[in-house]
C-alpha positions in Angstrom: 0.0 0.0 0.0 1.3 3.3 -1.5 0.1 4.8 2.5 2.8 2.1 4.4 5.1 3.4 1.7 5.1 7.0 2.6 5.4 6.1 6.4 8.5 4.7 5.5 9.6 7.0 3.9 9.3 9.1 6.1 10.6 7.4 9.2 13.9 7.6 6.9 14.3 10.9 7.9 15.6 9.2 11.6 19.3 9.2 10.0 19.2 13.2 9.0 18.1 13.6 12.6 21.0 11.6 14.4 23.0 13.3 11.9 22.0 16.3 13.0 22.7 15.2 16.8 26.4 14.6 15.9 26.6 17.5 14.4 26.2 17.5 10.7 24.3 20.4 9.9 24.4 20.2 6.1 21.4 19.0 5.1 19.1 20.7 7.0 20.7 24.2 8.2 19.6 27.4 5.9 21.3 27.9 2.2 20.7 30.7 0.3 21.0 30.9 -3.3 19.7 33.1 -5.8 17.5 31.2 -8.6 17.6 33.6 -12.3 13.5 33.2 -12.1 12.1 32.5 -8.7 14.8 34.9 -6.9 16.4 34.1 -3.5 15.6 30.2 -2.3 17.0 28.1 -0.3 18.3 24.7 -0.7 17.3 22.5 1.7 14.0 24.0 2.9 12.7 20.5 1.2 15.5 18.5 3.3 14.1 20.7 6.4 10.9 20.4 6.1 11.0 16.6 5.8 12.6 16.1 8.9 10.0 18.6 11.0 7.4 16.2 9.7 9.3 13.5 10.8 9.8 15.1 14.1 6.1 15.8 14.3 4.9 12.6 13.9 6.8 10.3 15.5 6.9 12.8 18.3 11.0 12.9 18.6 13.3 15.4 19.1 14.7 17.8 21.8 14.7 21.0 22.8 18.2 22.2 20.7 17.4 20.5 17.4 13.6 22.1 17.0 15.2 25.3 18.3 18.0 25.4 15.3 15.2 24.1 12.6 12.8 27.1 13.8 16.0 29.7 13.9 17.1 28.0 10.3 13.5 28.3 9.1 12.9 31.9 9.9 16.2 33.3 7.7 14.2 31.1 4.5 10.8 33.1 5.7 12.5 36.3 6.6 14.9 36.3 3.2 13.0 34.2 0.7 11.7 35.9 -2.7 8.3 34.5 -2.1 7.4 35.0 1.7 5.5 32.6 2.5 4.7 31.2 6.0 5.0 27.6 4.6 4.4 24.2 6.6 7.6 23.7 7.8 7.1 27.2 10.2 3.5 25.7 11.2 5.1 22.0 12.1 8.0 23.6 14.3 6.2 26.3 16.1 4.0 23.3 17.2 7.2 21.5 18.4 8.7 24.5 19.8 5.5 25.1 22.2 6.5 21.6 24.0 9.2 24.1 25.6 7.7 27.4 25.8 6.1 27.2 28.9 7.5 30.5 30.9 8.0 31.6 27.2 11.0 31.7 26.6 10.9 31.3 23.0 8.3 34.0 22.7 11.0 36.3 21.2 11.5 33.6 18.3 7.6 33.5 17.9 7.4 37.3 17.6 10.3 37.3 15.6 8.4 34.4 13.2 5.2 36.8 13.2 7.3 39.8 11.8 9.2 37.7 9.4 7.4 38.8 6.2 4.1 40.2 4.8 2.5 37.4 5.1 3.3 36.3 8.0 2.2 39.7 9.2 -1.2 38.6 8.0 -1.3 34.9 9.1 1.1 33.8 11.4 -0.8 31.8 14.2 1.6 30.6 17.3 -1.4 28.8 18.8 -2.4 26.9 15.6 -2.7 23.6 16.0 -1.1 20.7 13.4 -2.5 17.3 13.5 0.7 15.0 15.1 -0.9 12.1 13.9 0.4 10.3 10.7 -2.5 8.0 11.3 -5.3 10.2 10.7 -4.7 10.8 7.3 -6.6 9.8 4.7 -5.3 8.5 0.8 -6.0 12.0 -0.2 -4.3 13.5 2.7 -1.4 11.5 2.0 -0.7 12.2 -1.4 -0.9 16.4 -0.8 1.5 15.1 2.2 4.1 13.5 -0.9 3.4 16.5 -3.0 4.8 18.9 0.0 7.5 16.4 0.6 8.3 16.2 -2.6 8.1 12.6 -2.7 6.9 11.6 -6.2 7.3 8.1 -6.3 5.3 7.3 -3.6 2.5 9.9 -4.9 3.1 8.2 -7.9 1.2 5.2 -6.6 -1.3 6.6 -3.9 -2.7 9.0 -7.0 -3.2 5.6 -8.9 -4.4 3.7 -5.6 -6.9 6.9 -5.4 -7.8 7.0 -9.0 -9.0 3.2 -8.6 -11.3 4.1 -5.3 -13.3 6.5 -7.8 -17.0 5.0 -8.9 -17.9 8.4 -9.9 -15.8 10.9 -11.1 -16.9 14.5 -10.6 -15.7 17.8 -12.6 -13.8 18.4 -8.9 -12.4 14.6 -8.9 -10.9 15.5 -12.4 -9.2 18.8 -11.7 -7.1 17.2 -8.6 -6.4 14.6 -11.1 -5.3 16.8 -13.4 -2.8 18.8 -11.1 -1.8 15.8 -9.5 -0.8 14.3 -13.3 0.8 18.2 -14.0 2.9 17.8 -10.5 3.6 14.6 -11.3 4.8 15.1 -15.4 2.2 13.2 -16.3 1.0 15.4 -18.9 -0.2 13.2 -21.5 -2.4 11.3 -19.3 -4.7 14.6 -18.6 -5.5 14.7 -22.7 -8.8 12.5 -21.8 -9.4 14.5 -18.6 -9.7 17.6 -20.5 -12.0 16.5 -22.9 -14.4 14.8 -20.6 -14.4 17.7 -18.4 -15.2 20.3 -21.7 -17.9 17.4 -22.7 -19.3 17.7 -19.1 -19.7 21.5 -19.5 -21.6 21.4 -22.8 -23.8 18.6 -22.2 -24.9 20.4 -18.6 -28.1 21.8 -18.1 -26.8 24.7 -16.0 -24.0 25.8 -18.1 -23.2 29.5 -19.1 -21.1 30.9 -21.9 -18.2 31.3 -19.6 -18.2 27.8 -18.0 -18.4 26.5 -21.8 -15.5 28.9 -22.8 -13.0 28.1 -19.8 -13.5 24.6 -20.8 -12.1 25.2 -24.5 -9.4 27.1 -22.9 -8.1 24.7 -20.4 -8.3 22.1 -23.6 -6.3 24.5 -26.0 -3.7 25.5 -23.5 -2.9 22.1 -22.7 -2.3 21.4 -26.2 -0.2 24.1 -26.9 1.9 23.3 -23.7 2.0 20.0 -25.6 3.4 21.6 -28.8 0.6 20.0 -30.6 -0.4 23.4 -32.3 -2.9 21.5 -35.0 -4.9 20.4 -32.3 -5.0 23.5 -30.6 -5.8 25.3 -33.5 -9.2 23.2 -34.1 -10.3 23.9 -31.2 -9.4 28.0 -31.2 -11.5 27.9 -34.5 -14.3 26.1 -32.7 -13.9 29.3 -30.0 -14.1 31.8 -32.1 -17.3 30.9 -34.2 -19.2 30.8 -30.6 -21.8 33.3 -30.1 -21.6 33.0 -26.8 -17.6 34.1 -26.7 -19.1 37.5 -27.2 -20.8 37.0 -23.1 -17.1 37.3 -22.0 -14.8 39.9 -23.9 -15.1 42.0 -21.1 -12.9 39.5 -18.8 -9.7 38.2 -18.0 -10.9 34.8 -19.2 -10.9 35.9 -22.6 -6.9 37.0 -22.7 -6.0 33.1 -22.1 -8.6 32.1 -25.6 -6.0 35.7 -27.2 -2.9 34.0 -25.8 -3.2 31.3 -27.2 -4.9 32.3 -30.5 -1.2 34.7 -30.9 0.9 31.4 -29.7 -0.6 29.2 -32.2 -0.2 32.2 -35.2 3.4 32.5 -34.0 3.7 28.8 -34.8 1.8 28.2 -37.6 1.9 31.6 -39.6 1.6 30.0 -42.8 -1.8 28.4 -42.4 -3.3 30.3 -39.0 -4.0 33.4 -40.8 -7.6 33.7 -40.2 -7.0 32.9 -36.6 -5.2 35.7 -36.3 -7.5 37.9 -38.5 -10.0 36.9 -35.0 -7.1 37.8 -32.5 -5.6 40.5 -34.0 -9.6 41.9 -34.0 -10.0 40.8 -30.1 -7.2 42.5 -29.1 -7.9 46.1 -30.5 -11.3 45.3 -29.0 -9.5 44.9 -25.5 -9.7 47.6 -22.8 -6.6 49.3 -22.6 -6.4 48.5 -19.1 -7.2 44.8 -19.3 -3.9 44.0 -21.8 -1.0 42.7 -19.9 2.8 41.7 -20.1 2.0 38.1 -21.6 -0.8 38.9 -24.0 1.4 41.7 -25.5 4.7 39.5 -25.7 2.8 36.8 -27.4 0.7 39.3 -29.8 4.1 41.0 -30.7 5.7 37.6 -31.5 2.5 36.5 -33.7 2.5 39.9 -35.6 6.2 39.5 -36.2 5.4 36.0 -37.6 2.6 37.5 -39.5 5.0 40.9 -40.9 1.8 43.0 -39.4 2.2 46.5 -39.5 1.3 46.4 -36.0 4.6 45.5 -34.5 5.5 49.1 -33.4 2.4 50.2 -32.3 2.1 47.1 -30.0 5.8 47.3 -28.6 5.2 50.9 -27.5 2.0 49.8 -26.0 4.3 47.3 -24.3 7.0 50.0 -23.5 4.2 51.8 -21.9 2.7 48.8 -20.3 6.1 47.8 -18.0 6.7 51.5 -17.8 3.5 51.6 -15.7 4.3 48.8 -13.7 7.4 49.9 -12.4 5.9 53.5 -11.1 3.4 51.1 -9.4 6.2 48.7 -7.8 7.8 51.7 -6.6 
């Protein structure tokens, strides 16, 4: 069973800690580095958090090593790119309280509260994380792998959990689908796209936008496939809908554009009517809803198409970043 698998695996983390009790710090202490797209990270917040849950739920541990995990994890939460207050923060503040009784630590908890924005915002001390590895259910267990990071294991609970399905739901789908995404399991969600969309037409209830975000999720994935011929069926099917009209006005219609200007970019030769359609929707566009992407991809599809539009578009996107660094400021 994929569940006795992930306990294992977990208890593994026992040699990191008597590692750690003799000394070796390296796989667990903080490690900055500087990533060129996600910014500053560090390198064994994975390694750390692993062995917090270890700690947690085999209820191990002393007072010195939780202390240097919680001091280690606040210079990730106070430096990292993304803030964050993260599991790892929530699993050793738990520990830590075992030995705050005349608070002692309260300075570290304060220190954990004003580490970033968003621990600012919420930051709990007295929240509580179930110790017990037990309790978990099949689903718990594989969002447990996912924010440990161990794939192989979630590898086979997402299949054990795909066979305990008698009646997949639009919901049941779309954790399937991220699951397969986490996973690189990309192919497999081909199906699970196209049942969903087939879901949203045949239901009673549905509304041009429901309809519309199901195309889109269809033709993204095929362009993140590189399958351009598909996606471009599909855009066409888009674009002679009468309902597409319903949702111009929102952000859900610049992911049917993107992809309209990816597809031209790729297939210039025989997309031209697609981008007749797109280069059409995006004059139509507010001003204000236009966007870094949209405009990178348009300028890249007008290029491919030698549009006369190319300049006006770039200066638009001049403008665009122009604006966003007064507002960053």
């Amino acid at each position: 069973m994929g569940i006795d698998r992930l306990k294992e695996t977990i208890e593994e983390q026992h040699r990191v800690y008597e590692a750690l009790k003799e000394g070796d710090h390296s796989r667990v202490c903080y490690q900055a580095f500087r990533d060129g797209k996600w910014g500053t990270m560090d390198a064994n917040a994975v390694n750390r958090r692993r062995l917090s849950y270890y700690l947690l739920y085999w209820k191990t541990g002393d007072e010195d090593t939780i202390v240097f995990l919680f001091e280690e994890e606040l210079k990730d939460r106070e430096t990292n790119s993304f803030q964050g207050i993260g599991s790892t923060l929530r699993v050793l503040t738990q520990l830590m309280r075992r030995y705050n009784g005349e608070n002692q630590y309260g300075w570290l908890l304060e220190r954990a509260k004003n580490a970033n924005f968003d621990c600012a915002c919420g930051y709990d001390p007295e929240e509580e994380v179930d110790d017990d590895f037990e309790s978990n259910t099949l689903l718990d267990c594989i969002y447990l792998c996912q924010e440990l990071e161990y794939r192989e294991v979630m590898g086979k609970l997402v299949d054990e959990w795909k066979e305990s399905i008698t009646k997949w739901s639009a919901y049941d789908r779309s954790t399937l689908i991220r699951f397969h995404s986490y996973l690189g399991r990309e192919p497999e969600n081909e199906a699970l796209y196209q049942e969903q969309l087939a879901e949203t037409i045949s239901a009673d209830s549905k509304g041009a936008r429901e309809v519309v975000a199901g195309y889109a999720d269809l033709i993204q994935y095929y362009v993140r496939q590189d399958n351009y011929e598909k996606a471009y069926h599909y855009c066409k099917t888009v674009t002679e809908m009468a309902e597409l009209e319903q949702v111009k006005r929102i952000r859900l219609f610049g992911s049917i554009l993107e992809a309209c200007f990816e597809i031209t970019a790729h297939m210039a030769r025989t997309a031209g009517d697609l981008w007749v359609w797109a280069r059409a929707g995006m004059q139509e566009m507010l001003p204000t809803a236009r966007y870094g992407n949209l405009y990178q991809k348009g300028i890249a599809a007008a290029k491919a198409m030698n549009d006369p539009c190319v300049p006006e578009w770039e200066q638009e996107y001049a403008d665009w970043l122009e604006r966003i660094k007064c507002v960053r400021r």
